[in-house]
BAKE-918366 format. One record per residue: x, y, z of N, C-alpha, C, O, CB in turn; residue in one letter. Coordinates in steps of 0.2 Angstrom, whole numbers, plus 5000, padded with zeros to 4 digits. Glycine has a CB too. Example, Ala and Ser with C-alpha at 12.3 -4.5 7.8 and 13.67 -1.06 7.14 Angstrom:
506649725039506249785039506649845039507149835042505749785045A;506449895035506849955036506450005039506750065040507049975029S;
END
This chain:
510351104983510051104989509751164992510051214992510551074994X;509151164994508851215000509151245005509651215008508451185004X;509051305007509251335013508751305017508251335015509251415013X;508551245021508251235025508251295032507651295034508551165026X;508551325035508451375040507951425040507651445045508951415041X;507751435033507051475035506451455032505951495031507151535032X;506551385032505751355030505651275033505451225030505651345019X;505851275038505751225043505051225045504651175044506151235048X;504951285047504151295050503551305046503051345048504051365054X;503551265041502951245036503051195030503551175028502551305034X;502451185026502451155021502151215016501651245018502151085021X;502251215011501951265006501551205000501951164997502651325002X;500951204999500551194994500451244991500551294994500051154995X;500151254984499951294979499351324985498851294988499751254971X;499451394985499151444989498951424996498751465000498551464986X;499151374997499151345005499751335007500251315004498951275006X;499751355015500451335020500051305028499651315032501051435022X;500551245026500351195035500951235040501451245038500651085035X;500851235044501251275050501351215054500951165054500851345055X;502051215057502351145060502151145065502051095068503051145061X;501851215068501151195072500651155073500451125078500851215072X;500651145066499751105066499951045064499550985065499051135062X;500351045061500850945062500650925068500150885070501850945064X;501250975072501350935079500550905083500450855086501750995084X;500250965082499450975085499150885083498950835087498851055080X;499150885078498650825075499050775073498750745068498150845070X;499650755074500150725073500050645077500550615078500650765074X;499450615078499250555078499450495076499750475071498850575077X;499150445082499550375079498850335078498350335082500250335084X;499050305071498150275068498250245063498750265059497550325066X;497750195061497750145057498050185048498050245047496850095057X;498150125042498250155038497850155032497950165026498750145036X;497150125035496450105030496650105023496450145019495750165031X;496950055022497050005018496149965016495749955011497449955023X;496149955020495449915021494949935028495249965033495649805022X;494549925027494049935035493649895035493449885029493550005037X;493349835043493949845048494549835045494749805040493849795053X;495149865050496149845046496149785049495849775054497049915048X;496449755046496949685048496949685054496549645055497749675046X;497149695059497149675067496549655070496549625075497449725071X;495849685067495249645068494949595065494349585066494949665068X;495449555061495049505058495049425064495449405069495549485048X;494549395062494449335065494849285063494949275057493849305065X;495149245069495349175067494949105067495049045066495849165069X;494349145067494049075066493549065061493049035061493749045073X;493949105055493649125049494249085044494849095043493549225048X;493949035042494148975038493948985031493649025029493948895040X;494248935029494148895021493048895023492748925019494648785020X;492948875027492348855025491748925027491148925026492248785029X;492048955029491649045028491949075023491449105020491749105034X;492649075020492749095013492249065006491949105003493349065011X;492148995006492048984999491249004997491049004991492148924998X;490849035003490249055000490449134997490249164992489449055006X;490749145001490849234996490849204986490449214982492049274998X;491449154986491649144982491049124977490849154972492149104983X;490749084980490049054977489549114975489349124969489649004982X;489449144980488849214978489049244974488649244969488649274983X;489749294973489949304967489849264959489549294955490549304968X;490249204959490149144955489449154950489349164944490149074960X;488849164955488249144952487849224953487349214956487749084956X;487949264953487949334951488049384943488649374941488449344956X;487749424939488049424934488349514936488549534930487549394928X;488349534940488449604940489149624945489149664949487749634942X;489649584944490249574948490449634947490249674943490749534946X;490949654951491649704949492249664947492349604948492049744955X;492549724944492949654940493649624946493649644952493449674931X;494149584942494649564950495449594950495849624945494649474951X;495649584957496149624956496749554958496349504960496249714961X;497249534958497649474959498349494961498849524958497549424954X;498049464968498949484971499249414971498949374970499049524981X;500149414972500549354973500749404979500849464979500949324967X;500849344984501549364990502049314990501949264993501249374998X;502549344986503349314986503749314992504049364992503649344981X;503949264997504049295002504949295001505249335004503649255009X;505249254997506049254996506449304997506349344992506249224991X;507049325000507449374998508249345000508349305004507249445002X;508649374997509349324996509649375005509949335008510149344986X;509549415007509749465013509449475015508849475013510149505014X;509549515022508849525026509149625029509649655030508749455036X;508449635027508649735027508249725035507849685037508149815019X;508449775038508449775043507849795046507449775050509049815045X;507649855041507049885045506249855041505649885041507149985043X;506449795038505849745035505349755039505649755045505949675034X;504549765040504249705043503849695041503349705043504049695048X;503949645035503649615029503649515029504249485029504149665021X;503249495029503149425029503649395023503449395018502349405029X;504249375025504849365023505149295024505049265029505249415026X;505549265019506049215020506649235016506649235010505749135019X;507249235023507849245020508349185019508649165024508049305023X;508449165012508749135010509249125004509149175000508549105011X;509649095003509949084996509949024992510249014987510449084998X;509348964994509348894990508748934987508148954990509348814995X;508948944980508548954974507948914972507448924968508948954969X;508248854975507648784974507048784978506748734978507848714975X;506948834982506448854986505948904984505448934987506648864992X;506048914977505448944976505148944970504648974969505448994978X;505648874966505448834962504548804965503948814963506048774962X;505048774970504248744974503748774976503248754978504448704980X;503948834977503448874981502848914973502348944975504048944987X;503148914967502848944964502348864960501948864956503448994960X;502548804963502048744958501548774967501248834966502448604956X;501448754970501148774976500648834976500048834978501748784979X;500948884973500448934972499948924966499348944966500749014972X;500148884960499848864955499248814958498648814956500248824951X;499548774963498748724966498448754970497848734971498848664971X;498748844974498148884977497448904970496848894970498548974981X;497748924966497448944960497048894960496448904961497848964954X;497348834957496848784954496348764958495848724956497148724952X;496248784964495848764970495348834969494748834969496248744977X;495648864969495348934970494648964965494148974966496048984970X;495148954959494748974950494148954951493749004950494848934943X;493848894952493348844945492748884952492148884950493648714944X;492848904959492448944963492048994960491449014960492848974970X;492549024956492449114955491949094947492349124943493549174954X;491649074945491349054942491749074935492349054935490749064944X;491449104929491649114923491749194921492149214917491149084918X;491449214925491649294927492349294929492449274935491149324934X;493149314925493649324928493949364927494649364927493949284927X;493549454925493849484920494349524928494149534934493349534914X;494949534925495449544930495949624927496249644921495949464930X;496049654931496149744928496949744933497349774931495349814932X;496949724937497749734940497849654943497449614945497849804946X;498549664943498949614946499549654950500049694948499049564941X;499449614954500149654956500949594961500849564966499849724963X;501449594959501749544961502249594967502549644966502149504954X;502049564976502349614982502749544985502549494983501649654987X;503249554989503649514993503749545001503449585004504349504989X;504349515004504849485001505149534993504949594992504649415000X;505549484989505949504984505549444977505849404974506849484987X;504949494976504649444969505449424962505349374958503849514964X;505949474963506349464957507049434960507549434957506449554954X;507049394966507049334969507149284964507649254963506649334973X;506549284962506349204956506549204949506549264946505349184955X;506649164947506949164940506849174935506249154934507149124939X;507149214929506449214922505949164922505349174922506649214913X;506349074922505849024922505449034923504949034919505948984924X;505449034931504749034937504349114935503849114932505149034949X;504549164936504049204933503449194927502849204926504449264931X;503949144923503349134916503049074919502449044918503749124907X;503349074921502748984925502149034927501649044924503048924934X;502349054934502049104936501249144932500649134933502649154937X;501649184927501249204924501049164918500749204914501449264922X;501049124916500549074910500249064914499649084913500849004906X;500449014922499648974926499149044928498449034928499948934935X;499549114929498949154930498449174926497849194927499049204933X;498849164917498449194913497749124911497249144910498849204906X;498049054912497549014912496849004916496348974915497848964913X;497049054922496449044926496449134927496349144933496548994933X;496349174924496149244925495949274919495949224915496749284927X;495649314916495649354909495749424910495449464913494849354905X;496149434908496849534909496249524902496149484898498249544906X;495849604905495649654901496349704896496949684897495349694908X;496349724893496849734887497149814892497749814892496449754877X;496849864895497249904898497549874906497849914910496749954897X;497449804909497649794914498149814917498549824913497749754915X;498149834924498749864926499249814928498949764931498549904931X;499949794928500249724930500749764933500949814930500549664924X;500949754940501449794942501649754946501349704947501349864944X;502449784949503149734952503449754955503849804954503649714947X;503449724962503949754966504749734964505049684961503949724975X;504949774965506049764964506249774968506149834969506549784959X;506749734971507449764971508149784968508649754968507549744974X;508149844965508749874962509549824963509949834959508949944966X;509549784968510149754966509949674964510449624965510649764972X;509449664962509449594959509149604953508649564952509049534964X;509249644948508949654943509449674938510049684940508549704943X;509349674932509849714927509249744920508649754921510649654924X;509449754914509249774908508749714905508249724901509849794903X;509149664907508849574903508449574909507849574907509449494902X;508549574914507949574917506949614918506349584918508249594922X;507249684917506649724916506349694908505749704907506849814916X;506649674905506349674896506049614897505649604893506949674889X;506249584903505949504900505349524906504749504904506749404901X;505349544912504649574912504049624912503649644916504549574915X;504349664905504049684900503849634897503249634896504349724897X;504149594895503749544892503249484892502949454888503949514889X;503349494899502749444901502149494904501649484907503049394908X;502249554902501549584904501549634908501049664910501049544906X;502149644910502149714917502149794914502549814909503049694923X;501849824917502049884915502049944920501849994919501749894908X;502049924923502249964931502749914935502749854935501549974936X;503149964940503749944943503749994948503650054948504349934939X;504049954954504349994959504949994960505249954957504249984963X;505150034963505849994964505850014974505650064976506750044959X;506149974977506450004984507150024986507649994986506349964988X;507050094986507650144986507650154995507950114998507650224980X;507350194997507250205004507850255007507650305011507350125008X;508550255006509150285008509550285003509950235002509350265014X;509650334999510450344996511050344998511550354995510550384992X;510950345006511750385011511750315012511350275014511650445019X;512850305010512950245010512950215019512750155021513750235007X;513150275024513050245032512250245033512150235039513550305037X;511750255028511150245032510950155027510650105029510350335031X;511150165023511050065020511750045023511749995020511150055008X;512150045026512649985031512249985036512149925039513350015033X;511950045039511550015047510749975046510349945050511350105053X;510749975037510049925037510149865034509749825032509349955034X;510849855032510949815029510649805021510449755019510849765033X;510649865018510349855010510849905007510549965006509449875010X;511549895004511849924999511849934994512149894990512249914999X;511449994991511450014983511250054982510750084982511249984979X;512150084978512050134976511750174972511550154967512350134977X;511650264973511350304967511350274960510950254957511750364966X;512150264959511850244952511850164950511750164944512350274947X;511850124952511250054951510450064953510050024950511349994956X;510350114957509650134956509550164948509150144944509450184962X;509850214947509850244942509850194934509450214930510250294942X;510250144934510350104930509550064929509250044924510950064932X;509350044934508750014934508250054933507750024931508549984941X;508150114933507650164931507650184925507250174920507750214934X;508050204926508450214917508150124910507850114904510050204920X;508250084915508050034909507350024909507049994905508349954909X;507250044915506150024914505950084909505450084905505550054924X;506250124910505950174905506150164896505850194891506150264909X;506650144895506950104890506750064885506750064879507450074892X;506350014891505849964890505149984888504949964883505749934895X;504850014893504050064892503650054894503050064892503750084887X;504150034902503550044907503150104907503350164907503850044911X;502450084909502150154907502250194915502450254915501050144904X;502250164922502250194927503050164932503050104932501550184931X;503450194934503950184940503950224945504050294945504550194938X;503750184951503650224957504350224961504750174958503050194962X;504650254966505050244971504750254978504250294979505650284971X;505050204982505050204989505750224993506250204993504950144992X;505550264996505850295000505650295008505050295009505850364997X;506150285012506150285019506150335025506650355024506550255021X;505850365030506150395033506150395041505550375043505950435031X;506650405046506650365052507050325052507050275056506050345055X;507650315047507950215047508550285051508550345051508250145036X;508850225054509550235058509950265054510050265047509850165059X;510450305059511150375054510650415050510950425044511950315046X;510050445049510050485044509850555049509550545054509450455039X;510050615047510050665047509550715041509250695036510850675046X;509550775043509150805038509550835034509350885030508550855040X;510150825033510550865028510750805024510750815018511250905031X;510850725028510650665023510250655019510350635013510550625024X;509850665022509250645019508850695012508350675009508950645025X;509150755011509050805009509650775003509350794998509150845014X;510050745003510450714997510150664993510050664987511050665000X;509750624999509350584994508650584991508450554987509350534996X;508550634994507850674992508150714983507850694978507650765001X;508650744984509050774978509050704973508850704967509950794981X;509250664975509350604970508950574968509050564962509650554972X;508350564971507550544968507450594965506850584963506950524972X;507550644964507350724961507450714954507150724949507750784963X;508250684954508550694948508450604945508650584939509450724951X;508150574948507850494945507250514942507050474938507550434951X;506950564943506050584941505850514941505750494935505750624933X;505650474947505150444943504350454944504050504947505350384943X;503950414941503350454941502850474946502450514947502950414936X;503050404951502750434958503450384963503850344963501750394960X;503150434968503650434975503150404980502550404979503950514979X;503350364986503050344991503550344996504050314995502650284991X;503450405002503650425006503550415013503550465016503550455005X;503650355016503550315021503850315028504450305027503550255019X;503750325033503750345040503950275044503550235046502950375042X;504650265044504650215050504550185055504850205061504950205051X;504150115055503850135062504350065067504250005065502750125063X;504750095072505150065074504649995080504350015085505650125077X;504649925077504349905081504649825083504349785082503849925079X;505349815086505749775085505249705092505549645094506649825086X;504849725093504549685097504049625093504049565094504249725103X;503649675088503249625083503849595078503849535076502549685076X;504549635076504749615069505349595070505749645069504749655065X;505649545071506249515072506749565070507149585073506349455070X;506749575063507349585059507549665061508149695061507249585050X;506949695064507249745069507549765075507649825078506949775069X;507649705077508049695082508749725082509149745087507949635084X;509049715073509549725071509849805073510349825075509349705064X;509149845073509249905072509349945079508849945083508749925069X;510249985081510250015086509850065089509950125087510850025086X;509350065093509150115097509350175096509050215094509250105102X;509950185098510250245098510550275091510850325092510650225104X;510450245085510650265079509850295077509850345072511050195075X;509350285079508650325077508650385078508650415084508150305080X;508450425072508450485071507950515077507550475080508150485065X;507950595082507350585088506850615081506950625075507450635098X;506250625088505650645086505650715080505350735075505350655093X;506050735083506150825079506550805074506150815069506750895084X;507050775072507650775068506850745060506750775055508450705073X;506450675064506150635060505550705057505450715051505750565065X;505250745060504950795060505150825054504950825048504950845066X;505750855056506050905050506250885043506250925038506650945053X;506350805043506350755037505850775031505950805026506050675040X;505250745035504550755034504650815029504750815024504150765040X;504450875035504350945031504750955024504450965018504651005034X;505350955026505950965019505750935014505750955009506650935019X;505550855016505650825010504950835008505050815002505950745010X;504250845009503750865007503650925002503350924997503450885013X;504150975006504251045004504751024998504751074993504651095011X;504951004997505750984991505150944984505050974979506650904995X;504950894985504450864981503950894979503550864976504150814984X;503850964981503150984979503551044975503351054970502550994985X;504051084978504551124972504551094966504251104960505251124973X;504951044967504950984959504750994957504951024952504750914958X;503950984957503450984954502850914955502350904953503850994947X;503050894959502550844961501850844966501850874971502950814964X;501350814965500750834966500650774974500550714973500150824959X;500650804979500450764984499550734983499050774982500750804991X;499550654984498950604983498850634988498350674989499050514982X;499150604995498650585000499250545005499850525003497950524996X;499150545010499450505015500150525014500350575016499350445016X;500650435009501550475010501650455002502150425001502250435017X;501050474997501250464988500950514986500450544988500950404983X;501650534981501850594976501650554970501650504968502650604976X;501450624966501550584959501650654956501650714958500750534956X;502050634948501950704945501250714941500950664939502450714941X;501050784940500450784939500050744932499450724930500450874938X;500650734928500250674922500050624923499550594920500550654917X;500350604928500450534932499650494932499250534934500750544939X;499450434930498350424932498350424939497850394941497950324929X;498850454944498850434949498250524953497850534957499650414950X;498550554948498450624949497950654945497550694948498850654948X;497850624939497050634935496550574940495950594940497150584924X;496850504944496050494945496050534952495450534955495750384946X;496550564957496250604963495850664959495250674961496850644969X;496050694953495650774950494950744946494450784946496350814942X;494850684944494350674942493850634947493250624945494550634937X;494050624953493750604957493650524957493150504960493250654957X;494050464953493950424953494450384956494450324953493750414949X;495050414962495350374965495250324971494950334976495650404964X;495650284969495350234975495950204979496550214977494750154972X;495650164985496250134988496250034990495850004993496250184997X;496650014988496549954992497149924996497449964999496449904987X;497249854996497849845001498449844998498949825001497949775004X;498549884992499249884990499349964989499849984985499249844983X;498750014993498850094992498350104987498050064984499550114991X;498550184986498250214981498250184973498750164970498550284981X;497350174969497550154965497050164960496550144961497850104966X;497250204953496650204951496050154947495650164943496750234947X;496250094950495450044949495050054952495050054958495349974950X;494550054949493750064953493749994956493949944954493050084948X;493150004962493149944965493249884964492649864963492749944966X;493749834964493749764962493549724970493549754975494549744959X;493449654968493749604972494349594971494649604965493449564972X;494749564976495549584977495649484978495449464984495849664986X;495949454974496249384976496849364977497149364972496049334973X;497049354982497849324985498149274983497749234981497849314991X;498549264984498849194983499549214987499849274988498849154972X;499549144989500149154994500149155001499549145004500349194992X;500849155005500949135012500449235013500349285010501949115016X;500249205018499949305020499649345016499449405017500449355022X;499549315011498949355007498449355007498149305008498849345002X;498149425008497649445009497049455004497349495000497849485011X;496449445003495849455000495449485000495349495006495649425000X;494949504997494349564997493849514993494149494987494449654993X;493249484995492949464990492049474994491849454999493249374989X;491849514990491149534992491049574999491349625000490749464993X;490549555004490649585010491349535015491349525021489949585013X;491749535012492249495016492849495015493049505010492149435016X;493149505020494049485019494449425020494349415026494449525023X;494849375018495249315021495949365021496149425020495249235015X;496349305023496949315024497249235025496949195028496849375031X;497849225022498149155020498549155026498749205029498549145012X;498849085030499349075035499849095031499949095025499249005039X;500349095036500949125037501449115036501849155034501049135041X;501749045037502149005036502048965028501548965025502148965042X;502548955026502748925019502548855022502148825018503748945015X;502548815027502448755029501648715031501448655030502748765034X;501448775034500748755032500448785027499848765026500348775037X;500648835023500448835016500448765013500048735011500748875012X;501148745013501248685009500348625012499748615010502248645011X;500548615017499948575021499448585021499148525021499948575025X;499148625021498548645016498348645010497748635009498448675015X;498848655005498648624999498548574998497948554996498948614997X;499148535000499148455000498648415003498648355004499748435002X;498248465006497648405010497048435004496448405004497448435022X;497248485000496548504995496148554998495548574996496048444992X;496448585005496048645007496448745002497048744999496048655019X;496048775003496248845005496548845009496448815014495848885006X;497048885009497448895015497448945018497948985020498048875014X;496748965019496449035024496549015032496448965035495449045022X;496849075034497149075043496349125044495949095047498249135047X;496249165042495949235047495549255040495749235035496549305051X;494949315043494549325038494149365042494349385047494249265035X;493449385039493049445040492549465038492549515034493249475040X;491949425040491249455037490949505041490649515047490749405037X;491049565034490649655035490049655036489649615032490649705030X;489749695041488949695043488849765037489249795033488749715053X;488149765038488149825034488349895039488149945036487349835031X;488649905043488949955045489549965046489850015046488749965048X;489849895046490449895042490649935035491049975034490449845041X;490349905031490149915023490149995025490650025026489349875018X;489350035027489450095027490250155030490450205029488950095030X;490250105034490850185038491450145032491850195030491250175051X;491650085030492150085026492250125019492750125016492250015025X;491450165014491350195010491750265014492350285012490650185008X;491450285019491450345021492150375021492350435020491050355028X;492550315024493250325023493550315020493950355019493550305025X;493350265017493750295008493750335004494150365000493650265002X;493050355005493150455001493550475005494150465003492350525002X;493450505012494050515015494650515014495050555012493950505019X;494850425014495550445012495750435005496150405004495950395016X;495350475000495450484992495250554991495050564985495150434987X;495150594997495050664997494350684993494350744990495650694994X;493750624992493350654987492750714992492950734997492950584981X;492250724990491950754993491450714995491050704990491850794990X;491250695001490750655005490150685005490050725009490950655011X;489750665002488950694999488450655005488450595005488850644988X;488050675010487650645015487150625010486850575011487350695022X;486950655006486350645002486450564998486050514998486150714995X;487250554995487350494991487350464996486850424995487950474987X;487750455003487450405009486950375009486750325008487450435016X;486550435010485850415013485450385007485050345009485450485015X;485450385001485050364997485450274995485150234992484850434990X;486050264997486450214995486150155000485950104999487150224993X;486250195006486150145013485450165018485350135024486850155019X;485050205016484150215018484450225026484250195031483350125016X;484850285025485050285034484950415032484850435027486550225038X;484950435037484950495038485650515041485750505047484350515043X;486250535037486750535038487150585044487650575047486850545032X;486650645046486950675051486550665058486650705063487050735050X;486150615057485850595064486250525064485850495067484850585065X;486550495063486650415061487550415062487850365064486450395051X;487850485062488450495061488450575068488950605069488650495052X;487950585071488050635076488650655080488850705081487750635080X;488750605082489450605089490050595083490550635085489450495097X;490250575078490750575073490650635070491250655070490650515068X;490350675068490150755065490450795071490750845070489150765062X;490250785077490650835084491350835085491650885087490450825090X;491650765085492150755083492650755077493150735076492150725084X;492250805071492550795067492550905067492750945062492050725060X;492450925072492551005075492951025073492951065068492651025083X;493750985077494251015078494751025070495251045069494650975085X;494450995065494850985059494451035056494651055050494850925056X;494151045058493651095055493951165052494051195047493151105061X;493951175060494151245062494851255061495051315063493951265068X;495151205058496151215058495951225052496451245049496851145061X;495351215047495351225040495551145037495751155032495951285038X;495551095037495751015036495250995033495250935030495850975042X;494451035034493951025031493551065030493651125033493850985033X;492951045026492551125026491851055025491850995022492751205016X;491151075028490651055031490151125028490251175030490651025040X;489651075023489251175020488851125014489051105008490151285014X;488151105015487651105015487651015013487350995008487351175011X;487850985016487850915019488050885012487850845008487050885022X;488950935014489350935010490250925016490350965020489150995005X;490650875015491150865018491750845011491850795008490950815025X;492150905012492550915008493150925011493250975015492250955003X;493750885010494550885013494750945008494650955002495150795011X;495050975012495551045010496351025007496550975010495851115018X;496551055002497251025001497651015007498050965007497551084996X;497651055013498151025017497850985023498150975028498651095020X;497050975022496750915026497150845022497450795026495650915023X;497250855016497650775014498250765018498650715017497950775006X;498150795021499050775026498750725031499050685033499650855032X;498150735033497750705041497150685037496550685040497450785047X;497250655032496350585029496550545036496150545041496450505017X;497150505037496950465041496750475050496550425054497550425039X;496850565050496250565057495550575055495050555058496350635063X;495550615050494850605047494350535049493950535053494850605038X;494750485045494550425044494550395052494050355053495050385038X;494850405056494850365061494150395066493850365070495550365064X;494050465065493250465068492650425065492150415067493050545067X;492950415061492050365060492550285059492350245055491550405048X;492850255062493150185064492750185072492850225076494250165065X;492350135073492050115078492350055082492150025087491350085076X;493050035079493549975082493950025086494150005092494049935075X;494150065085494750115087494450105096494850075099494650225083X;494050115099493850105105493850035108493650025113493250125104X;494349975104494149895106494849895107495149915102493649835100X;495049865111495749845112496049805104495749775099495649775120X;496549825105497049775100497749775100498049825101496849775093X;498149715098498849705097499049745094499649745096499049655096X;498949775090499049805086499349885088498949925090498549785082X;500049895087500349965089500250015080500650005076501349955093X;499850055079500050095074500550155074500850175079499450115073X;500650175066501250205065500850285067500250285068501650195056X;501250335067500950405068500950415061501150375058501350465072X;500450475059500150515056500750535051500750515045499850575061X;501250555055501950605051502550565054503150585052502050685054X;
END
């Protein structure tokens, strides 16, 4: 462990240092551009029957991107406290028997739209607790998606887990259906900070589960890690920062809790007065920034680590990293198809988004619709400022000339009042602007997401929606 006392007051990158200064300064609360517009601006009166022309124009098109395919598994046998993830907590195993023929009739409805074009480059299975469902139901799962998809031979297939519903026969048998990325959610190794969220497991069952992905060959294992949950301390925390050190795995995601027990029931669980304050969460931050990057780890962007072999870190150095609703990721632009309660979609200029409830999923099926709640058709300036921000938040170098010649607009008359506001990052060094050239500085990647929020034209429009801070 670190002497934390004399390096509190910055982060050190290779030949760069952030001063806790300029944290604090631009330490902003703002969307996590995922997507642009984000989720809290989508329409609900964007149905099944404004979806399926996307589908169709694609369909009869021959110059697609290829696709990316999510499942949302919402089951989990216990409820962790600091969730706020579209969830059902239960223990009747025969609920998701049914829930997995169910997503098979989203598919079969869904396919025969997308025309013969199916080539598919990732998949990714997110919850809830996808390892919840039984070897059975996973290979159901995955036979019905192979019938109606074509996995390119380097596809990416990746899996959320939880460490305590897994073992050795588990990882092997999804290795064998095709996965070869894995997560795991770790969040807190300190036993009093998993009793106050209700999720017990320890160092070494995480380590058992790591230990067998890599056994197996898996080519990537990420960890999640928490910061802000209830009982944690920076000398705790600092334990378990040590413990994912000693897990190496290949990348980290480092996530900022955003306490919001009024949107998320299960945080109601969580005592007030057991939250870390503002400073304590501050100094988390730094350490554990500062500790990860000793390691030897290459900070992406926002709150993912990777180590430098990692494709996570060859596609930011090659300049071909991208972002979608599942984070940083090296596929180049796909359309993204959902399946499931709250799954979300990217198809052309548009986004859907599936209802909520497992109940009116069911009911929608069964009447033979899509079971689209909300959705979102991009204007072309939409489309533009959502480019602008994705270089941004993938640190590449924003070229006015590729703007201008992609979208027949004059990029610093078109973007004036966003370029004056884009001053104060300027001059802290966060960016560099030199000959209609806008290039993020290694310690600008801490602040892509204030970058990105000067050029969001929604940020000015009311919404329900409370975002997480910056740090």
């Amino acid at each position: 462990m670190v002497d934390t006392t004399e390096t509190q007051n910055s982060i050190s990158f290779p030949d760069i240092e952030i001063s806790e200064e300029l944290v604090r300064r631009f330490d902003i609360s703002g969307p996590r551009y995922t997507s642009y517009p984000t989720a809290d601006r989508f329409d609900y009166t964007f149905k099944e029957e404004r979806f399926l022309p996307y589908l169709q124009e694609r369909a009869q098109r021959d110059d697609n991107p290829p696709l990316s395919v999510y499942f949302h598994l919402p089951f989990c046998r216990s409820l962790c406290y600091f969730c706020a993830c579209n969830k059902i907590i239960t223990q009747d195993y025969s609920r998701s028997a049914q829930y997995v023929r169910y997503v098979h009739k989203e598919m079969e409805l869904l396919a025969p739209h997308l025309g013969k074009d199916r080539r598919t480059v990732q998949l990714h299975l997110g919850g809830g607790t996808p390892t919840f469902m039984s070897n059975d139901e996973l290979a159901m799962l995955m036979d019905a998606t192979r019938s109606h998809f074509d996995f390119t031979p380097d596809a990416e297939l990746g899996v959320e887990i939880d460490p305590r519903t897994v073992n050795e026969d588990t990882l092997s048998f999804l290795a064998g259906l095709g996965f070869n990325r894995c997560s795991f959610g770790v969040q807190d190794f300190d036993p009093a900070v998993q009793a106050a969220v209700n999720r017990i497991q320890p160092l070494e069952m995480v380590e058992r589960a790591v230990k067998a992905s890599r056994d197996t060959g898996y080519e990537s294992v990420n960890a999640d890690l928490i910061y802000g949950l209830p009982k944690q301390t920076l000398s705790s925390f600092e334990r378990t920062i040590d413990g994912i050190i000693r897990l190496s795995p290949d990348r980290i995601a480092l996530y900022n809790y955003a306490h919001l027990p009024a949107r998320f029931k299960a945080q109601r669980m969580v005592k007030p007065e057991d939250l870390p304050s503002a400073e304590t969460r501050l100094q988390i931050f730094l350490l554990s920034t500062r500790r990860l990057l000793e390691a030897g780890y290459v900070y992406i962007g926002l709150d993912h680590f990777a180590k430098p072999n990692d494709e996570l870190n060859l596609a930011r150095q090659d300049k071909s990293l991208h972002r979608n609703f599942q984070g940083y990721t090296t596929r180049a632009e796909c359309d993204l198809i959902g399946f499931g309660v709250s799954a979300i979609g990217k198809v052309g200029r548009s986004y859907n988004g599936n209802v909520r409830t497992v109940n009116a999923y069911y009911e929608a099926l069964d009447a033979g619709r899509l079971p689209v709640e909300r959705g979102y058709d991009l204007s072309t300036d939409d489309v533009l400022r959502r480019d602008v921000i994705m270089i941004l938040m993938c640190s590449m170098p924003l070229r006015f000339a590729d703007i201008n010649q992609k979208y027949g607009i004059d990029f610093e008359q078109y973007f004036a009042s966003e370029l004056e506001r884009l001053r104060p990052y300027e001059e802290v060094g966060f960016m560099e602007r030199k000959d209609g050239v806008i290039t993020v500085t290694p310690k600008g990647r801490l602040f892509v997401r204030a970058l990105g929020m000067v050029f969001d034209k929604y940020l000015s429009q009311p919404t329900v929606s409370t975002y997480s801070r910056l740090i």
